[in-house]
N, C-alpha and C positions, 0 to 999 in steps of 0.2 A: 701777509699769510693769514688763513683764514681757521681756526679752530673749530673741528665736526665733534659735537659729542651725537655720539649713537645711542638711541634710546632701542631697544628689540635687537640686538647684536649680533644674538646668536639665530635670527628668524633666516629662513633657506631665502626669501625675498632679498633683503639686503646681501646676504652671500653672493646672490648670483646674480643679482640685478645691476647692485650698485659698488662692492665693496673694489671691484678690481678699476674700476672708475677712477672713483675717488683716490686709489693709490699712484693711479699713474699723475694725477692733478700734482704739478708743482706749487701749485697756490693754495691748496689744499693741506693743513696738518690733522692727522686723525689723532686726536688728543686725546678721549676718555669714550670707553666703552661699556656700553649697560646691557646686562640681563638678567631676570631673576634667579634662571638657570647659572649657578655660581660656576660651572664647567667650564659653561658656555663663555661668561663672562671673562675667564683665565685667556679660554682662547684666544680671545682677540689680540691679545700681548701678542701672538706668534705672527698674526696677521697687519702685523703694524704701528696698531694703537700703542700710546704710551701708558696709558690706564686701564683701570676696568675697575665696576664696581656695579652691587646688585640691587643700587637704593639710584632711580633715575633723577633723586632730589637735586643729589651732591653734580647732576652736570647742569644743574638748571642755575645752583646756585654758584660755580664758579664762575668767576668775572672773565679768565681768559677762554673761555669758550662764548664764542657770538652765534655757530649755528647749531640747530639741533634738527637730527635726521630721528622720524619716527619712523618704525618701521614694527610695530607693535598689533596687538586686538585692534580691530579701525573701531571698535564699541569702544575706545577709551584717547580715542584722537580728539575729540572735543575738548573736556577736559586738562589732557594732558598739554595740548597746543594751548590751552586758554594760558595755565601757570607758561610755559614758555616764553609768551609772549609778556607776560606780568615779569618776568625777570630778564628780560630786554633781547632775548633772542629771535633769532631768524629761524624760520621753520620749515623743514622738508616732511611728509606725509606722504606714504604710499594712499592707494585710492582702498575704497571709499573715503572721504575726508572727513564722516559723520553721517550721525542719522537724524538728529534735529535740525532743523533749517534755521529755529530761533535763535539756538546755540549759537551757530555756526556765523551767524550772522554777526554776532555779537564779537565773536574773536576774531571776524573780519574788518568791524568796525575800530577794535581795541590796535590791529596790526598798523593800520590807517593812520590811527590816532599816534600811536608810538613809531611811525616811518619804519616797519618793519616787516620784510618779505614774510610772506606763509603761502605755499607751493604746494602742488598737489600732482603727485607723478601720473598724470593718464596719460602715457609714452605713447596711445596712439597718436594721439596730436600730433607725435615727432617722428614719426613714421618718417621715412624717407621719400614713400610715395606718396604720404598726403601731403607734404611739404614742397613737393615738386609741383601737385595739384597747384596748393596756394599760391604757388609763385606766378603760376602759367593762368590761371583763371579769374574771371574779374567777378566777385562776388552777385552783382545784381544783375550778373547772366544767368546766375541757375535759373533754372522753371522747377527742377524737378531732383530729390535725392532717393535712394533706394541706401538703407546697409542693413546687412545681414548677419549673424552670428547664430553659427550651430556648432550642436559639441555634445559629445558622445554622452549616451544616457549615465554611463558605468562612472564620471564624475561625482564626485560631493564637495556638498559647501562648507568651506575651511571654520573652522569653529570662531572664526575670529569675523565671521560674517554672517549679517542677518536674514538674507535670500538668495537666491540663484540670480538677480539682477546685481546687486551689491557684488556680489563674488565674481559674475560675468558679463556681465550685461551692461556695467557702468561707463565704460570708455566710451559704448557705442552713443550711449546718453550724452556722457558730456558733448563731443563730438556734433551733434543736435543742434545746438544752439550755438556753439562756440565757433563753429563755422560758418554761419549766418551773422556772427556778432550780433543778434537782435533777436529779441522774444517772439515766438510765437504766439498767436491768441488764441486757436481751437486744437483740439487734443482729443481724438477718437480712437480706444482700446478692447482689443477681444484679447481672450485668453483661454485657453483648455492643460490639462494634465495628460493628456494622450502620453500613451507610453513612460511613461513617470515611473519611476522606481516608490516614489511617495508619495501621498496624498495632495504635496503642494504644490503649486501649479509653474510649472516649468518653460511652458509655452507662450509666449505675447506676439500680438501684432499691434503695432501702432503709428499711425498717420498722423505726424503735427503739421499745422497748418499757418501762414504768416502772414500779415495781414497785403500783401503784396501778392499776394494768390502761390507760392511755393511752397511746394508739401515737402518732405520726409516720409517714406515708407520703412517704416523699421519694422524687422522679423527678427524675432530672438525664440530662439530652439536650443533647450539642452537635454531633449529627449530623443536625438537621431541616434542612426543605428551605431554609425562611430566615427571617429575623426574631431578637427576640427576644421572650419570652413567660417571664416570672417572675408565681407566683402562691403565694400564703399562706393557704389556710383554715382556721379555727379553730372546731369545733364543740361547744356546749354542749348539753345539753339541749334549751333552748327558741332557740337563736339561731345564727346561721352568719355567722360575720365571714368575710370572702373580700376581698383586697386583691391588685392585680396591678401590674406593672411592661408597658407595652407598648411602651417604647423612650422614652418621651415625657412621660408624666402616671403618676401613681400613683393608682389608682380603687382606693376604698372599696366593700362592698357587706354589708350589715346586713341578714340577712336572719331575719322572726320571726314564729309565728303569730301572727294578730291576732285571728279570728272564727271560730267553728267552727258550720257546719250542716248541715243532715241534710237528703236528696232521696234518697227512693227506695228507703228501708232503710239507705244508704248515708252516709260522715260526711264532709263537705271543710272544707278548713284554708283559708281567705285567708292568703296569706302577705304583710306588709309589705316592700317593701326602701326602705332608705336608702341613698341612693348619693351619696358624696364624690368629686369629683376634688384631689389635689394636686398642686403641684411638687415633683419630688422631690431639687431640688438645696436645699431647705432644710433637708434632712437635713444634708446638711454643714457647715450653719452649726450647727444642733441637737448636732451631735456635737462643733466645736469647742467650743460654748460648755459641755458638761460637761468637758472636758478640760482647762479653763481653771477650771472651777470645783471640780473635784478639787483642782486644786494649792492653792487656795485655802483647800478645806475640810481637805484631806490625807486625804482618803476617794475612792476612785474609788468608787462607790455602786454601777456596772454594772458594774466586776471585768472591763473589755472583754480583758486580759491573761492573765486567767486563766482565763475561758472560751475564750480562743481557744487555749491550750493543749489543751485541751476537743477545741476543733474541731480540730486538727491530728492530733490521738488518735482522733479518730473518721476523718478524710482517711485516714490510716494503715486503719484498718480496712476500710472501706470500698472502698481499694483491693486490700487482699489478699481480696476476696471472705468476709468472716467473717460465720459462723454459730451462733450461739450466747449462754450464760454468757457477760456483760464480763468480762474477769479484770483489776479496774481495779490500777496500779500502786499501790503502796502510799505511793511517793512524791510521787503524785497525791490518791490520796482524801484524806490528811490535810489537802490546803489546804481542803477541805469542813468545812462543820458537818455536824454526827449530822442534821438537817434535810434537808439538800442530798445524802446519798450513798446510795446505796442497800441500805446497810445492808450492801455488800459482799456482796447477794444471791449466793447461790449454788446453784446446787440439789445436794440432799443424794443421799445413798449410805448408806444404812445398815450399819452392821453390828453383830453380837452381839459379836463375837470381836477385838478392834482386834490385841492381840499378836498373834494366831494370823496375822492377813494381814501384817502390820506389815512382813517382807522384800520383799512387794513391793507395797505402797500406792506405790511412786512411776508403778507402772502407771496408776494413778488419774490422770488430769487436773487440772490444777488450781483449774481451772475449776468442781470439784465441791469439795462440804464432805465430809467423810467422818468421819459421825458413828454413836458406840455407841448403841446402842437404851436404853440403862438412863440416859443424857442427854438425850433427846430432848422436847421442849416442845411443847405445843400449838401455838404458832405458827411451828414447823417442819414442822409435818405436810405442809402442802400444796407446800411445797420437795421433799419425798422423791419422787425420780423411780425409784429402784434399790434394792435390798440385795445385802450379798455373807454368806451366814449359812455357818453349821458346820449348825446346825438350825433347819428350819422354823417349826416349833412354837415358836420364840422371838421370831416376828413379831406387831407391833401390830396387830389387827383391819385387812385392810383396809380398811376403813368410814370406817379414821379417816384413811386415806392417799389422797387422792382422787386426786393425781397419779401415783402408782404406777405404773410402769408395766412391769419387768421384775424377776423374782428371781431372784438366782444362789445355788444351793447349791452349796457345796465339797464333792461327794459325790456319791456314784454312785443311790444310791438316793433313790427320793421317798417312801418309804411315810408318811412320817412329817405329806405336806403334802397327802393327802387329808380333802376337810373335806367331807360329808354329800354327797359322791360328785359335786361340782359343781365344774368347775375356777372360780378364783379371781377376782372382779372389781372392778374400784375401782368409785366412789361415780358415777365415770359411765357407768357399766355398761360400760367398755371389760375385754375380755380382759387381763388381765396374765399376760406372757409368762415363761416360767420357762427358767434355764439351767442347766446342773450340770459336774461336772470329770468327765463318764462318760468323754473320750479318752483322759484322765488316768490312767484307773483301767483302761477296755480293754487299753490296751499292757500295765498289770501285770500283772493279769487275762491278756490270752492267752499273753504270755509262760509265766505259769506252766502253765495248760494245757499248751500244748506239751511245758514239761519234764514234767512228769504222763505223758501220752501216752508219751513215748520211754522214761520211768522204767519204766511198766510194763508195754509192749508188751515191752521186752528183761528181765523180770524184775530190774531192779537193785537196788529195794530188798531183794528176798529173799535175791541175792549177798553185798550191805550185810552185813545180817545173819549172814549163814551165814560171811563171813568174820571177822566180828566176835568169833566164836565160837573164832576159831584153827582154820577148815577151809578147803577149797578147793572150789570147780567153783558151777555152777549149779544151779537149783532152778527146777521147772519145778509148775503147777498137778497134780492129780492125779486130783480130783473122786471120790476113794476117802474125803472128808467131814475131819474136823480130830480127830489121837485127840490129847486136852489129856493123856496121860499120857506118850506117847513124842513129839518135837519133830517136827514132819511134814518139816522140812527134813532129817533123816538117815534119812529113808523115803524121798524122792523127790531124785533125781538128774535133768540133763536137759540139754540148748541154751534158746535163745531164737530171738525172731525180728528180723526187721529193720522199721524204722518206714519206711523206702522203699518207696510203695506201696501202703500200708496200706489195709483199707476204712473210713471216720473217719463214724459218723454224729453231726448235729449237732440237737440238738434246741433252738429258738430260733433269734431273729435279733434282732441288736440291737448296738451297739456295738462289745462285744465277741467278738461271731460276726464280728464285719467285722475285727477287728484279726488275730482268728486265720487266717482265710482267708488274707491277708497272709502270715503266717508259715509256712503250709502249704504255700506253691506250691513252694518247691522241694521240696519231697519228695514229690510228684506222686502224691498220697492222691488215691484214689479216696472223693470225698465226697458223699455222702445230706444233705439239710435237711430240716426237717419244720420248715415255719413258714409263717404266709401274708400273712406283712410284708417277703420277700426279693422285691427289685425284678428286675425281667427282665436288665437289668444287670447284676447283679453273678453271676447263674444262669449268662450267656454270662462273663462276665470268669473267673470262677473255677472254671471245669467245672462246678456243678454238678448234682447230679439231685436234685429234687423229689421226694420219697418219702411213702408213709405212715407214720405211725408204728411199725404193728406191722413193717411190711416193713424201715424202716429199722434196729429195733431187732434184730429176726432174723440180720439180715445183716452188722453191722459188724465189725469188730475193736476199735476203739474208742467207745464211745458217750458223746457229750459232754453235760450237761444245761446250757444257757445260758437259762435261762427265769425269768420274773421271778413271786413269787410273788404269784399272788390266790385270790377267792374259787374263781374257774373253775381254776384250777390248783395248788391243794392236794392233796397225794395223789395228785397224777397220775399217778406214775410209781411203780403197785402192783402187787399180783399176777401178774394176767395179763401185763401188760410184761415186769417181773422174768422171769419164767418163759419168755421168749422170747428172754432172750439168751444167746448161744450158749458153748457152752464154752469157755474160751480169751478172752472177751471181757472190754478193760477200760473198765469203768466209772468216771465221773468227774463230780463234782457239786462244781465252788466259788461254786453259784451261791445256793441256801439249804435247808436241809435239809427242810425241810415241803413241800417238791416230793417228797419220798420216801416211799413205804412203807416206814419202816427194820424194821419188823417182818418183811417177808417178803423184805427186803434182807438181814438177818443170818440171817435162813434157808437164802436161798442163798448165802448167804458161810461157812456151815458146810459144803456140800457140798465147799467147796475146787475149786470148778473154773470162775471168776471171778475177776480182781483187779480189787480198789475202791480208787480214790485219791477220798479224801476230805477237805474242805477245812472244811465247814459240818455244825454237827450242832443239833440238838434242841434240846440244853442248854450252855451253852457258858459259864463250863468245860467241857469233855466231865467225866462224873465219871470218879473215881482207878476205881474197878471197875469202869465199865464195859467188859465182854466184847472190844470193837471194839479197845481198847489191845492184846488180847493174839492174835489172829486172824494168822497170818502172811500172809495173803493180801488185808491191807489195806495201804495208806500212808496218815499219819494227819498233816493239819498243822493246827495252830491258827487257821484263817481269817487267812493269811499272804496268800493270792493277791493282794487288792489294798491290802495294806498295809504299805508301807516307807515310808521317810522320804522319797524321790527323788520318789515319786508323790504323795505329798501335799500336795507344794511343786508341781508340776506341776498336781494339778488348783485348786491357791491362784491361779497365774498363769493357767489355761487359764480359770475362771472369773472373776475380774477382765476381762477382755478380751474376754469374750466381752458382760457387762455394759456395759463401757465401749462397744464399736463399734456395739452395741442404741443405747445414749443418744445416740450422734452418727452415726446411721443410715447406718452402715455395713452388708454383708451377715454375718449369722451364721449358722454350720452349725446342725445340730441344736436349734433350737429348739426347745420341749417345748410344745405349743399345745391339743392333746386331751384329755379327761378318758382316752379310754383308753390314750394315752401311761403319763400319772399313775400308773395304774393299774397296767400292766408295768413301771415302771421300778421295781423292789422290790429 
């Protein structure tokens, strides 16, 4: 014989739910009854109980009671189940079973520990229709579930619950997973208040997804006009189990081709249905008598407690609107078998280089795996949604990455990720979108320009120099040619000029034409562009004037080359150009040296009446002899512009970020989507 103490006694739940149950149970004694309502409590003497009492201590701590029926606020089922379990009882709980998952967990873990049932009544499980389901359907048939729950606006939620999913919505949850026996990994949520009596949002729709490609479409409504309408469909291939709740009877419907013939070219399906009605208050007696038979076997079989931890975790979700990677807790997956979890699916992020991002991988989500390409397994391919690379060319064929769907290079240039002049597509022929750290590299990039420009518009490096030497004053161009016998600095004496004003032509447009622009306004340069990628935009924002090239090059005081190298602009900037800029003009190239004729650039840099800041050359090392070292009318830097250590950690984070807000479709700037993007960005 089994002793029930009732905790909630006098609640209409137990009345009507359980109480008549329980009395017909011959294995069942209902020994002591609790409620705070001390009426309440009297009552129950009339209905069987041999006690009653208003302190639910005195049935925790009596030795002849083993089970305890809660049937209480579900805000004090944690709690309350935890002391239960702490003084050796077995546990019944109406649904919700709690609101912490930590909790919950814990009292799950202590039930375990102490070989003690703790139950949780979501009686649709025991529906007589979905039980007939289970029995007739073979679980890794489903493809496909739909359920539904709508219910009339003019409802409210019982004060003993903390939303309109907890009060309605929970059975269709637990149900979710508990019928799959195994977690799902993505979880996509809308939600509106349509029709709501209250501010709070009444309305969900939600598709869980399992890593075996089987969805759930769940619809939860409790702002219709009225009624209520609960519905479960389950589709296989060949069959459609559909069972509904309409307030009253639980209806079956078994729906399956039977015959197939042909009229008219044309093919049709006779379709069979079988159609059951039940009562659906025998679920509750279905549900006591495993409850009772767990205790028995010392096996809950349906885990109703820990799936509904499950469903409380999904409640939670579901209300924050989530989208995406489950990021399931760690103190959750492990009450799973390797069977039952989903492998802790995650979708991946590639990368070549783990150190090299490592300071800021916590940009990364956690939600993603962030895995080195030299570990990567066949059956992660179709996980890899991202990479974040140093270089291109260390990516796996996309072929073999079908999900792919955005690359981040840490770098300014793409020369290296042109592959037979075709931009890049995964296995289902979608575009994969590429990002890079180009703002990263602009700011350094115009930055130095800048200094460039001021350095040699005022002649300072030749002061540098000429002071270095233990003399004074300035040194000025001369265009009287370079004698390499007498130092042309104590031939020519002179001033400089000022960079306020200046005429600056800019050839290109791209990133870091746009960073410069920026830094150029206050010194209110008169600026020429020659490119036909500058938006109307930025022509009114920044003054400036559209020019030709020859006219631009004629005309400036400073000429800037910002252009990315291809096949069309190799050598571009030869002879006749060279020959067009005017005395006094400085030239400036950190962008790659194969955009230059340097042959008829060091030509005119022996006349001596040009100064060339140069950043990129040919051959690099530059060699020890080479002429260009010793020319006074050059500045020479090692391909410094965009590389320091500040910007490389910048474009580490600028492309992180820009990958991560791609994955979880947020807006990004500059995306790279063209083959002739590809192409300039050199």
């Amino acid at each position: 014989m089994m002793n029930i103490g009732v905790i909630g006694v006098g609640s209409k739940q137990f009345t009507i739910s359980h109480l008549k149950l329980l009395i017909k149970d011959e294995n069942i004694n209902l020994h002591t009854g609790c409620d705070i309502d001390e009426d309440k409590a009297k009552k129950c003497l009339s209905i069987g109980f041999k006690n009653y009492t208003t302190n639910y201590l005195e049935i925790l701590e009596n030795k002849d009671i083993n089970i305890v029926y809660l049937t209480i606020n579900s805000k004090q089922h944690e709690i309350i189940s935890l002391e239960a379990l702490n003084h050796g009882k077995h546990v019944f709980m109406e649904k919700p079973p709690g609101n912490n998952t930590d909790n919950m967990i814990q009292n799950y873990k202590l039930a375990k520990e102490k070989k003690l049932i703790i139950f949780v009544g979501f009686n649709r499980f025991f529906y007589p229709s979905i039980k007939k389901i289970l029995e007739d359907i073979i679980i890794d048939d489903i493809t496909n579930m739909e359920f539904t729950f709508h219910k009339s606006r003019s409802w409210q939620i019982h004060k003993s619950n903390t939303s309109w999913l907890s009060e309605s919505g929970i059975h269709q949850i637990y149900l979710i997973s508990k019928i799959m026996n195994s977690l799902p990994f993505k979880m996509f949520v809308t939600s509106n208040n349509y029709g709501a009596l209250e501010t709070e949002t009444k309305n969900y729709n939600a598709i869980f997804i399992w890593k075996n490609g089987v969805s759930c479409n769940y619809a939860f409504n409790t702002s219709c006009g009225v009624g209520i309408l609960e519905q479960y469909s389950f589709h296989t291939i060949n069959k459609t189990y559909t069972t509904f709740f309409d307030g009253t009877d639980c209806k079956l419907y078994i729906k399956q081709p039977e015959t197939t013939f042909y009229k008219g070219g044309s093919s049709f399906t006779d379709i069979k249905v079988d159609d059951f009605t039940y009562d659906k208050e025998e679920s509750y007696n279905f549900q006591k008598d495993e409850f009772i038979s767990s205790i028995k076997n010392g096996y809950d079989k349906n885990q109703t407690y820990l799936w509904g931890i499950v469903a409380i975790f999904f409640r939670n979700l579901i209300e924050s609107n989530f989208c995406g990677i489950i990021n399931w807790p760690d103190n959750l997956l492990m009450l799973f078998s390797k069977d039952q979890q989903p492998d802790n699916i995650k979708e991946i992020i590639l990368v070549n280089d783990l150190e090299y991002i490592k300071p800021h991988i916590h940009l990364i989500p956690t939600e993603y795996r962030v895995l080195e390409i030299s570990k990567i397994k066949e059956k992660d391919t179709p996980l890899v949604v991202g990479t974040i690379l140093t270089k291109f060319n260390t990516l796996p064929h996309t072929s073999h990455l079908p999900n792919l769907k955005i690359q981040g290079l840490i770098g300014c240039s793409l020369n290296s990720f042109k592959q037979s002049g075709l931009l890049l597509k995964n296995k289902n022929n979608k575009v994969i979108q590429i990002v890079n750290g180009s703002e990263a590299y602009a700011d350094s990039v115009a930055e130095y320009i800048l200094m460039l420009s001021i350095m040699g518009i005022r002649n300072a490096s030749l002061s540098h120099e000429y002071m270095r030497e233990g003399k004074w004053g300035f040194n000025k161009l001369s265009g009287d040619g370079v004698n390499y016998k007498t130092d042309l600095r104590n031939q020519v004496r002179g001033g400089n000029r000022n960079f306020q004003g200046c005429k600056v032509g800019i050839i290109g447009y791209g990133f870091i034409t746009k960073k410069l622009l920026e830094l150029l306004v206050p010194f209110k340069c008169n600026i020429k562009i020659h490119s036909s990628y500058v938006p109307d935009h930025d022509i009114s924002q920044y003054n400036l004037i559209r020019s030709s090239l020859e006219a631009l090059i004629a005309d400036s005081d400073i000429v800037i080359i910002n252009r990315g190298l291809t096949d069309r602009t190799k050598l571009f900037f030869g002879k006749d150009l060279i020959r067009l800029l005017k005395p006094g003009t400085v030239f400036i190239n950190t962008s790659r040296a194969g955009l230059v004729d340097m042959k008829y650039l060091l030509h005119r840099l022996k006349k001596n009446d040009i100064f060339a800041c140069l950043d990129v050359f040919d051959q690099e090392p530059l060699e020890e002899d080479n002429i260009l070292r010793i020319l006074p009318n050059v500045f020479l830097s090692s391909h410094i512009s965009g590389n320091n250590a500040q910007m490389y950690q910048e474009s580490i984070k600028t492309t992180i970020t820009k990958v991560v807000d791609f994955l979880q479709g947020n807006h990004v700037k500059n995306i790279i989507s063209t083959q002739e993007q590809i192409q300039n960005m050199t």
